[in-house]
C-alpha positions as CSV (number, residue, x, y, z in Angstrom):
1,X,187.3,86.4,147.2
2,X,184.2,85.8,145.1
3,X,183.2,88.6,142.8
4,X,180.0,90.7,143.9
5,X,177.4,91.0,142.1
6,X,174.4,91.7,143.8
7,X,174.0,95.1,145.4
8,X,171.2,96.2,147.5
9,X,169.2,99.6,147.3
10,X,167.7,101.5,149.7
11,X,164.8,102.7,147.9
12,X,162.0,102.6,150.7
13,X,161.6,105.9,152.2
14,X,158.3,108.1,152.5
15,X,160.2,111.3,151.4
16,X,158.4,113.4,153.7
17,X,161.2,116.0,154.2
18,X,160.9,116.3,150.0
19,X,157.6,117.3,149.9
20,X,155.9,118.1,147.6
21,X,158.3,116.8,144.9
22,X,157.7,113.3,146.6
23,X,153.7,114.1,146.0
24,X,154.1,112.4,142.9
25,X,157.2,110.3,143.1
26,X,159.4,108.7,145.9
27,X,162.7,109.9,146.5
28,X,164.7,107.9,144.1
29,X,163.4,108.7,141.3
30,X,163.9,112.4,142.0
31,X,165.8,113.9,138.8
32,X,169.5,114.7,139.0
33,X,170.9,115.8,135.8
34,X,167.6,115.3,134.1
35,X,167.2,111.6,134.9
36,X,166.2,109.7,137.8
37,X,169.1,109.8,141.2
38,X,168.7,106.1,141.1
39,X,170.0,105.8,137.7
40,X,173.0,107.2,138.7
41,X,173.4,105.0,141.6
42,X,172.3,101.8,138.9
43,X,175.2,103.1,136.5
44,X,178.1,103.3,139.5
45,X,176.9,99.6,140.6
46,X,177.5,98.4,137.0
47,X,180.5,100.1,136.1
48,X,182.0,98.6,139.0
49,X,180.4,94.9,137.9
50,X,176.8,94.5,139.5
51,X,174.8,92.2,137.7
52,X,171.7,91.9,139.9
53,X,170.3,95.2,141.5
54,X,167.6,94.2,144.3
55,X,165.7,97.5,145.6
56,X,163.1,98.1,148.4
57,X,160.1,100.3,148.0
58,X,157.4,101.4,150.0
59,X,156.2,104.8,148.8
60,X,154.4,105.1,145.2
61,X,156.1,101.4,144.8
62,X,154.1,101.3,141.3
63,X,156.3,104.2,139.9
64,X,159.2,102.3,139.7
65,X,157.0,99.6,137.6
66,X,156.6,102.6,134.9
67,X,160.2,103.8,135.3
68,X,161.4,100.5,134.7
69,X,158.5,97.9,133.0
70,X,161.1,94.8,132.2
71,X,163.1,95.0,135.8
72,X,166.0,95.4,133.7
73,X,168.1,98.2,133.8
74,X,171.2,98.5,130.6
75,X,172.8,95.0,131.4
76,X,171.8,94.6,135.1
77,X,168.3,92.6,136.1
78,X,166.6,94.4,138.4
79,X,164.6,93.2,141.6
80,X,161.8,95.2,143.3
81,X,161.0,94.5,146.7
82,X,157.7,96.0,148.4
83,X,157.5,96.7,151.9
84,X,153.9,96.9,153.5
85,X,155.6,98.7,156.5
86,X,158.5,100.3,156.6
87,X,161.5,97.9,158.3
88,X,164.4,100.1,158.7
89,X,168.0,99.6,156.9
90,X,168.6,96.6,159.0
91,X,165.0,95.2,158.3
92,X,165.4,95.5,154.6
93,X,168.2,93.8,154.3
94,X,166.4,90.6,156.3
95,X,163.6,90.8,154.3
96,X,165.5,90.5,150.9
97,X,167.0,87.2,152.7
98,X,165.3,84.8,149.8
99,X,167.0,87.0,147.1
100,X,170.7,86.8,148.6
101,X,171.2,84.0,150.9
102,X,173.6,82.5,149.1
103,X,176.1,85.8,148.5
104,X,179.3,85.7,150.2
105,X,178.9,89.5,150.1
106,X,176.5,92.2,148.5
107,X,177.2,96.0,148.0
108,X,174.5,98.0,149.5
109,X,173.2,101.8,149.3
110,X,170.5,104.4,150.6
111,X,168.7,105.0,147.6
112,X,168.8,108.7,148.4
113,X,172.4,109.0,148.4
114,X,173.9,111.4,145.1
115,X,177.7,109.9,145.0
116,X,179.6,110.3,141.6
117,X,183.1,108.3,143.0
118,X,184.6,105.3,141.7
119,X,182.8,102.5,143.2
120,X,184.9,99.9,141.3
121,X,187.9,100.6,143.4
122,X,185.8,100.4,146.4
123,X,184.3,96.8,145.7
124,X,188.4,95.9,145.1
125,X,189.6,96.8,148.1
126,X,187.2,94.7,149.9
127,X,189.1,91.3,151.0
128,X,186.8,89.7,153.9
129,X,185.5,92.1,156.5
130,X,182.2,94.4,156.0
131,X,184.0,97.5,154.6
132,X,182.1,101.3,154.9
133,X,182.7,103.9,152.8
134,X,183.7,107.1,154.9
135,X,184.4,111.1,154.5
136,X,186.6,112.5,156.8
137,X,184.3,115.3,156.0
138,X,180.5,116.0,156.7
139,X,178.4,117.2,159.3
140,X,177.2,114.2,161.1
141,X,180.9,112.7,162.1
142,X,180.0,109.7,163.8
143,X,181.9,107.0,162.7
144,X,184.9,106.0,165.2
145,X,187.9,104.8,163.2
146,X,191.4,103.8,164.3
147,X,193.9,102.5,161.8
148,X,190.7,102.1,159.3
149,X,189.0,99.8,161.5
150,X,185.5,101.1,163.0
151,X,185.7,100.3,166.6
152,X,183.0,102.6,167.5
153,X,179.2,104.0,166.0
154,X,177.5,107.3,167.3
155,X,180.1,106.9,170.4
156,X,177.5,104.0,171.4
157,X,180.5,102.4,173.9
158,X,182.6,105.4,174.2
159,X,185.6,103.6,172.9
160,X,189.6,105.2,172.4
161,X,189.5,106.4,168.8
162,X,191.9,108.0,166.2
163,X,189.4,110.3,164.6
164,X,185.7,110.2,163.4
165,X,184.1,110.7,160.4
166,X,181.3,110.5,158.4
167,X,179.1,107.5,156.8
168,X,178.3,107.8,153.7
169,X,175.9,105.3,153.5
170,X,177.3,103.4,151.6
171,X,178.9,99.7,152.2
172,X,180.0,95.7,151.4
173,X,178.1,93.6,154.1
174,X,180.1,90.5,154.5
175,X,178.7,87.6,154.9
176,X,178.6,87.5,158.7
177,X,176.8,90.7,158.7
178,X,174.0,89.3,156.4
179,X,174.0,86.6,159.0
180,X,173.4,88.5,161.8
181,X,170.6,90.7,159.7
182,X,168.8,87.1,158.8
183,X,168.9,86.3,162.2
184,X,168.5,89.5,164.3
185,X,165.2,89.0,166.9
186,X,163.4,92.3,165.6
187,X,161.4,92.5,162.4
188,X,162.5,96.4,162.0
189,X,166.1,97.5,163.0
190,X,168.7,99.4,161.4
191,X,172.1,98.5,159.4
192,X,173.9,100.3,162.6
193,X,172.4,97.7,165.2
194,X,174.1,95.3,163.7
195,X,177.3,97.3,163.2
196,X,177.5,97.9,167.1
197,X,177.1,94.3,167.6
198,X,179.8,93.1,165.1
199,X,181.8,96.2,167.2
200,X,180.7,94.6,170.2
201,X,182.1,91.0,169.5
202,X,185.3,92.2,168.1
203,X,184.4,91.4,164.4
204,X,186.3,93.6,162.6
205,X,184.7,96.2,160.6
206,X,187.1,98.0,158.1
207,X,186.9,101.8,156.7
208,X,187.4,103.0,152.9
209,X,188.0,106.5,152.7
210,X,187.0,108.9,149.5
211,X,187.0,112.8,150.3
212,X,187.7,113.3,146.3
213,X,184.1,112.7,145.1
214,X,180.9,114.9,145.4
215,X,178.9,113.0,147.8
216,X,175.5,114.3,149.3
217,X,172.4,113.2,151.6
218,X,169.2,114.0,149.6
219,X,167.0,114.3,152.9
220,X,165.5,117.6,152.2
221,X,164.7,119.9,150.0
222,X,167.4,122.1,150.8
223,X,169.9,119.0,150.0
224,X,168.0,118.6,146.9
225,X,168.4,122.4,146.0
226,X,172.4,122.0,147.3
227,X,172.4,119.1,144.6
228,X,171.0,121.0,141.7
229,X,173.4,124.2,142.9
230,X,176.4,121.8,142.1
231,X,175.0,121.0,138.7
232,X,174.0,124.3,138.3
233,X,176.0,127.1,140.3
234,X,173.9,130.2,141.4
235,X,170.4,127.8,141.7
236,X,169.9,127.8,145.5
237,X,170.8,131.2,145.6
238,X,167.8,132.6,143.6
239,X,165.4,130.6,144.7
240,X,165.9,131.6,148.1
241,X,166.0,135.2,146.5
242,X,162.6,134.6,145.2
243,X,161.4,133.5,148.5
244,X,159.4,130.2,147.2
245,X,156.6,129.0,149.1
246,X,155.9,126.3,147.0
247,X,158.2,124.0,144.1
248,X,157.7,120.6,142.4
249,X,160.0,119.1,139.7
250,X,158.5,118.4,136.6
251,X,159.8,115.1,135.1
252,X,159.3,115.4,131.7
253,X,161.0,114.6,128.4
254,X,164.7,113.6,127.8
255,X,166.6,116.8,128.6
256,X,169.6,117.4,131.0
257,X,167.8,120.7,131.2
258,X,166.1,120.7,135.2
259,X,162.5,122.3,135.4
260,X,160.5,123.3,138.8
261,X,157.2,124.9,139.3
262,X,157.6,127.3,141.9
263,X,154.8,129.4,143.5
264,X,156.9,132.5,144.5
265,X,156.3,136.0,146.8
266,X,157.9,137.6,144.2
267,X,156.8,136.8,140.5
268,X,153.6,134.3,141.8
269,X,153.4,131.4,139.7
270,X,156.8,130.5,137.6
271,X,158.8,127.4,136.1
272,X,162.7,128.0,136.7
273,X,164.7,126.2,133.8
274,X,168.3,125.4,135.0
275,X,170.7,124.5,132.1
276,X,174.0,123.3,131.8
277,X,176.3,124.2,128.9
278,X,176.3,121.3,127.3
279,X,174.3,122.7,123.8
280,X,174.6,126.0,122.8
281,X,170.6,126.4,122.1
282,X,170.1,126.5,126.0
283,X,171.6,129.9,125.5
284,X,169.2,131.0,122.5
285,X,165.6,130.3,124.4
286,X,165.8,134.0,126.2
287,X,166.1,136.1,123.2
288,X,164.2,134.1,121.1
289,X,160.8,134.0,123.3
290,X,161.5,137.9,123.3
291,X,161.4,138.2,119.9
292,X,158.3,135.4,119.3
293,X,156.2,137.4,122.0
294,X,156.8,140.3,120.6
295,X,155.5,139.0,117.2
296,X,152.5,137.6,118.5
297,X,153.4,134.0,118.6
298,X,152.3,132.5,122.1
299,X,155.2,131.3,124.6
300,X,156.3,132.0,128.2
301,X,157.6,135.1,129.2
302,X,160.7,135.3,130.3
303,X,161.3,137.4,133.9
304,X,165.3,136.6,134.1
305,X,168.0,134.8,132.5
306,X,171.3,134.6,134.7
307,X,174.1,132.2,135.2
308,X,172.1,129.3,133.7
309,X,169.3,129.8,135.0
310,X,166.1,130.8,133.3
311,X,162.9,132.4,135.1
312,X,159.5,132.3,133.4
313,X,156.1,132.4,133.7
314,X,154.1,129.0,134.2
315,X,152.2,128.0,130.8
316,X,150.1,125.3,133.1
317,X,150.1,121.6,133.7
318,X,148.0,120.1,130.6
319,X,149.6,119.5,127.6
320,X,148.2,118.9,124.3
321,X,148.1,115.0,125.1
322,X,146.3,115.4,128.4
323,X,143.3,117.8,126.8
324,X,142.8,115.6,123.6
325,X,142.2,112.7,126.2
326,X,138.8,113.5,127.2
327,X,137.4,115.5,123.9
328,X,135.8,114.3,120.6
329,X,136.7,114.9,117.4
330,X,134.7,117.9,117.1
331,X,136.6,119.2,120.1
332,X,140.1,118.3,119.0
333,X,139.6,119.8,115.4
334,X,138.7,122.5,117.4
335,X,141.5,123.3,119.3
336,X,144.1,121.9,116.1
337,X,142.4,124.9,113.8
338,X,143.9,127.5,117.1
339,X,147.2,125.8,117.4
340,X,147.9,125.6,113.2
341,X,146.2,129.6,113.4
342,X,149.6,130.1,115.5
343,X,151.7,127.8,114.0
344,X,151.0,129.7,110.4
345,X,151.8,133.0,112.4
346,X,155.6,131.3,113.1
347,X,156.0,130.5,109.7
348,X,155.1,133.8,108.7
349,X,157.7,135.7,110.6
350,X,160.7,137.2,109.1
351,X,164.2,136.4,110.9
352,X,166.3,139.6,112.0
353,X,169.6,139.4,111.4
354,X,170.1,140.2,114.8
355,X,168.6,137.2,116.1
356,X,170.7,134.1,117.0
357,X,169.4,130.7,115.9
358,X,170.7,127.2,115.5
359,X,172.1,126.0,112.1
360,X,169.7,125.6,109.9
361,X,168.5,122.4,108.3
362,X,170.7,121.7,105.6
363,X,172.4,118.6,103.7
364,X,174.1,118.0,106.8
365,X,171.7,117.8,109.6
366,X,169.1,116.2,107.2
367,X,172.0,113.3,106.7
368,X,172.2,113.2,110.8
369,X,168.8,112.5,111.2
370,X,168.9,109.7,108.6
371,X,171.8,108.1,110.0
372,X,170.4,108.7,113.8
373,X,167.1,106.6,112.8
374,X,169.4,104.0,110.6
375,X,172.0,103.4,112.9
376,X,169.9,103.5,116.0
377,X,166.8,101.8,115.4
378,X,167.3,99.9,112.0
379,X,170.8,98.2,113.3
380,X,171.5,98.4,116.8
381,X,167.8,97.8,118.3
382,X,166.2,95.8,115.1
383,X,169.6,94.3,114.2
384,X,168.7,94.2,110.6
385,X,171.1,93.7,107.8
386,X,170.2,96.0,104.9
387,X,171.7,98.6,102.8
388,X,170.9,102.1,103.6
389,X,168.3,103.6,101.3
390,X,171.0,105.9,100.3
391,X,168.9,107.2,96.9
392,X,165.9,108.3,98.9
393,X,167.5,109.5,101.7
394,X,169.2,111.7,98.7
395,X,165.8,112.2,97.8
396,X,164.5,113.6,100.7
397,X,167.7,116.0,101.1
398,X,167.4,117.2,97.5
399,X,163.5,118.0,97.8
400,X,163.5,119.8,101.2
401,X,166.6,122.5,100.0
402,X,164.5,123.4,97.0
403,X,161.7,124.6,99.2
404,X,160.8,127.7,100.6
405,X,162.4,128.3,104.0
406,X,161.0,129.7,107.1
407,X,161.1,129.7,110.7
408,X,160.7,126.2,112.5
409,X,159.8,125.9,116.1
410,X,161.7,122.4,115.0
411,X,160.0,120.3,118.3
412,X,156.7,120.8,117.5
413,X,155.3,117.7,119.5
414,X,151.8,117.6,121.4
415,X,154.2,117.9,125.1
416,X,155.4,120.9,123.8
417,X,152.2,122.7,123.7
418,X,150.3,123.6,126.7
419,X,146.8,124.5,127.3
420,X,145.2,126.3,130.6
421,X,141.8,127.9,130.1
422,X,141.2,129.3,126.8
423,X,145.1,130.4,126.1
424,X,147.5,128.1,124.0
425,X,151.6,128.4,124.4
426,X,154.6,126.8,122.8
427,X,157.7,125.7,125.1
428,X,160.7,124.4,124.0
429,X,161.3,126.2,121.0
430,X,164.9,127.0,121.6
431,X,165.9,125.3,118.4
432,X,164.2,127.4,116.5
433,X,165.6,127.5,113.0
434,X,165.0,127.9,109.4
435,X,163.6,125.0,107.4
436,X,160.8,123.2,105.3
437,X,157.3,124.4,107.1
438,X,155.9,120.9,106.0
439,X,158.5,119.4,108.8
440,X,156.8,121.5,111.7
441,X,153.2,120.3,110.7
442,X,153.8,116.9,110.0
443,X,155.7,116.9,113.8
444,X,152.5,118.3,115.0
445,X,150.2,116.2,113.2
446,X,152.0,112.4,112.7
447,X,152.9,112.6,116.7
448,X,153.9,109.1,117.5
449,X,153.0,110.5,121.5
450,X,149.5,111.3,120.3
451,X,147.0,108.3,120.2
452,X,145.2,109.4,117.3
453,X,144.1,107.2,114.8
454,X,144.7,108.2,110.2
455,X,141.4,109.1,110.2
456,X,141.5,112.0,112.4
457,X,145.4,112.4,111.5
458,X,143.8,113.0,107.8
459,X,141.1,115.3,109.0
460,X,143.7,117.8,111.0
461,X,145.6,117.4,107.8
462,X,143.0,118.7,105.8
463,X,142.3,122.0,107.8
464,X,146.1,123.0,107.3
465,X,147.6,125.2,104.6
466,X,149.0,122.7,102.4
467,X,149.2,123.1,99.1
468,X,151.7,119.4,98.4
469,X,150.0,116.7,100.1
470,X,153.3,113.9,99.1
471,X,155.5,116.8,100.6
472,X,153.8,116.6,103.4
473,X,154.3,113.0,103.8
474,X,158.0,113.1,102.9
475,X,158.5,115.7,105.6
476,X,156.4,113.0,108.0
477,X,158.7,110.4,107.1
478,X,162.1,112.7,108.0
479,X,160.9,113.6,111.3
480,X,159.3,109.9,112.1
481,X,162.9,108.2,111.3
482,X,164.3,111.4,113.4
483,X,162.1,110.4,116.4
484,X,162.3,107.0,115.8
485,X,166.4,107.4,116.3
486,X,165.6,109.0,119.2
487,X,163.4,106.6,121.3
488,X,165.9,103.5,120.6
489,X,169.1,105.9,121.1
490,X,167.6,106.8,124.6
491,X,165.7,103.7,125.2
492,X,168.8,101.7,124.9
493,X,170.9,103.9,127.2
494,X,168.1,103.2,130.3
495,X,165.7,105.4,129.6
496,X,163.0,102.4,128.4
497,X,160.2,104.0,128.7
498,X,160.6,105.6,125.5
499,X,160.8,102.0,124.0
500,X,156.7,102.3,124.2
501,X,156.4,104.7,121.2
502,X,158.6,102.9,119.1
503,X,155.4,100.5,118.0
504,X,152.9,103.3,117.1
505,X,156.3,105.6,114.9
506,X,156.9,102.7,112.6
507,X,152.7,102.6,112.3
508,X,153.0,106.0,111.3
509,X,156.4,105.8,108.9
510,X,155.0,103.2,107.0
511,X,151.7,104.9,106.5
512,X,153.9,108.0,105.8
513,X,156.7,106.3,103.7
514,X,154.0,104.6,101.3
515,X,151.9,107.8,101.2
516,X,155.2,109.3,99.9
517,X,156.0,106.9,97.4
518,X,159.2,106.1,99.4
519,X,159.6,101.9,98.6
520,X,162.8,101.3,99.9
521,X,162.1,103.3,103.5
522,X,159.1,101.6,103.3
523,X,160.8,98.3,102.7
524,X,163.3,98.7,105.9
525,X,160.2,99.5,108.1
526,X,158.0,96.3,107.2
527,X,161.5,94.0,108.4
528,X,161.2,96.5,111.2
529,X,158.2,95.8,112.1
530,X,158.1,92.2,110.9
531,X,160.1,91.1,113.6
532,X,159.1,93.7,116.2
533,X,157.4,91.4,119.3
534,X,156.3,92.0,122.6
535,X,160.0,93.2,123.9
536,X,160.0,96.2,121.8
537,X,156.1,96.7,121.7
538,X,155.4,96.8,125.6
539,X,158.5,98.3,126.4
């Protein structure tokens, strides 16, 4: 048998089960594990050798656009199909008939479908015949199977069968079924009308069986909260507790962490954090937003913190990018002087030995940022061939441990403060730690996320407490080759729409790393950005 290599996604749903966290995006791209569901389904078709992903869309088709700009996806090309009307599983698969008439056989899959099995072992087993993947499990046990051959579909022709089970949606249509789909006399049918008639005419339609892996149907919210209380045990549970009227996902930012706004009987307005255990600072954010409110230093409150789940009150939906959008200069000076105001009131603060924090910066995790923006961005996305800058790297080190230390909210980017009315309050602060207070400003100010231009970079600069201006700018280069590691480390591991800030951070390092003195940084970021082009630029 030929190798496949073209698998088919069923991607164009309305999602109106999921509302209202399909308001804003279709199912799909619904996060699981703090990344989009179809990401997951994109990573099972590769790993078990995909090389051309074809998807349908209908709702919010342009969101897929954003997700994925290049229609590329890690090594697999990625096709995008629109459909002006909805045309059923059957009809989608007629309507992609340009894209695959030539394949002997293509895997296909609802796009709604949260399946963490082996697919590789499926796509081997298949020798000639459409093959389904089954469950002997589930609640909608339709599937007629005898000797793993389907002789029957929702009992259509009430034929003699073994035992049923249930469809996983999930499939290798052979090339007889694609046949029948190109040809089939309706414009919108489903997959299962042409099942019953392969069943009908005796073509034999074989069964793959896995009851090992977590499989699930994401066609409601409940399904969706059944997901994210596998993930994370306890979830469904208290939101039903809380008695929710009202919950959207917010998909923001790079964590595994999941976030929902929920509008409950209960508490009213809150955001419910569900964290996995995968870093230890999840486990800090409770007692250290106790001990910041109680000093005075503006973040959520936080109602509960059980089984890894946080509840806590709802800072609002604008962010420090979204409210600098529509003001003047005037304006954003304005609200900077408030947000530095609190920032200086962090930095003041004493730690109590009580309090757990992360590891402060030290040689070590200074070193780990160097190497994350070296080995990243500089070699693996650039592809440059240089030697480190190990002596100003050393530099950097040397100078930062010989300052005073003090508390770091250590993320201090424009997303992570929010804005509703005339209050301001700081999220993500759960790496709080103790550091060089230059770091936390320059984060603020040389944001790579925030479109500002050095001219009003330099005037915020100027209304802030700083007594070493080339400190400043060294601290601005450390955390610009920090964030800079971090957009190519996740942009290259399918999350390209962090690709897009890579353009304006190496702006910003070499205005930094040349304000600093720093030659040989500056050095590696003109090759950088002498050979940046419109791949890296409009990614």
């Amino acid at each position: 048998m030929k190798k496949i290599r073209t698998s088919f996604i069923l991607g164009a749903g309305l999602g109106t089960r999921l509302r209202p966290l399909t308001n804003a995006l279709p199912k799909p791209l619904l996060s699981i594990k703090g990344r989009p569901c179809i990401e997951h389904i994109f990573d099972s078709h590769i790993a078990a050798g995909i090389e051309r992903i074809i998807v349908n869309t209908h709702h919010i088709p342009a969101a897929y656009k954003k997700f994925y700009p290049e229609n590329r996806y890690k090594s697999a090309e990625l096709i995008f199909v629109n459909e002006k009307i909805l045309l059923d599983t059957g009809g989608g698969v007629k309507n992609i008939k340009k894209f695959i008439a030539n394949e002997d056989s293509i895997l296909i899959q609802n796009g709604d479908i949260f399946f963490d099995g082996n697919l590789k072992s499926f796509l081997e087993s298949h020798k000639k015949n459409t093959l389904l993947l089954l469950r002997n499990t589930g609640v909608i046990k339709n599937v007629s199977v005898t000797k793993n051959n389907i002789v029957d579909m929702r009992f259509t022709f009430k034929n003699a069968y073994e035992k049923t089970a249930q469809f996983t949606g999930i499939y290798i249509a052979n090339k007889d079924f694609l046949t029948r789909a190109f040809n089939y006399p309706k414009k919108i049918f489903s997959a299962v009308d042409i099942f019953l008639e392969m069943i009908k005419s005796k073509e034999t339609l074989n069964a793959f069986f896995d009851d090992k892996s977590f499989w699930c149907d994401i066609g409601s919210i409940d399904d969706y909260l059944a997901i994210q209380n596998e993930i994370f045990p306890y979830a469904k549970a208290q939101i039903q507790k809380l008695k929710v009227s009202d919950i959207y996902l917010i998909n923001k930012g790079a964590s595994p962490r999941q976030f929902f706004k929920v509008d409950s009987e209960k508490l009213g307005k809150v955001v419910l954090c569900f964290y996995d255990n995968s870093k230890a600072e999840n486990f800090l954010y409770s007692n250290i937003a106790k001990f910041l409110l109680k000093n005075k230093f503006p973040v959520p409150k936080i109602f509960s913190d059980k089984n890894n789940l946080l509840i806590m009150s709802d800072s609002g939906n604008c962010d420090l990018i979204e409210f600098c959008k529509s003001k003047n200069d005037s304006e954003i000076l304005a609200v900077y002087k408030k947000v530095l105001n609190h920032i200086s009131t962090l930095h003041s603060l004493k730690k109590p030995n009580s309090l757990e924090l992360c590891r402060g910066f030290d040689k070590e995790l200074y070193t780990w940022e160097h190497d994350y923006f070296f080995n990243n961005c500089v070699k693996k996305l650039f592809k440059i061939k240089c030697k480190k800058p190990i002596k100003e790297f050393s530099f950097l080190i040397k100078t930062f441990l010989n300052q005073p230390q003090c508390l770091l909210h250590r993320d201090l980017q424009s997303q992570n403060i929010m804005l509703s009315g005339n209050q301001i309050s700081f999220i993500d602060f759960q790496g709080l730690r103790l550091g060089c207070k230059e770091y936390d400003l320059a984060s603020l100010i040389f944001d790579p996320y925030q479109k500002f231009k050095i001219s009003l970079r330099k005037k915020i600069l100027s209304i802030c407490d700083i007594k070493d201006e080339k400190l400043f700018y060294l601290c601005a280069s450390q955390r610009l080759m920090q964030a800079l590691g971090a957009y190519a480390f996740l942009g290259s591991r399918g999350k390209k729409e962090y690709f897009k800030h890579i353009a304006p951070a190496l702006k910003l390092l070499s205005f930094t790393a040349k304000s600093a003195g720093l030659s040989e940084i500056f050095a590696v970021v003109q090759k950088c950005i002498s050979i940046q082009n419109c791949k890296f630029s409009q990614k």
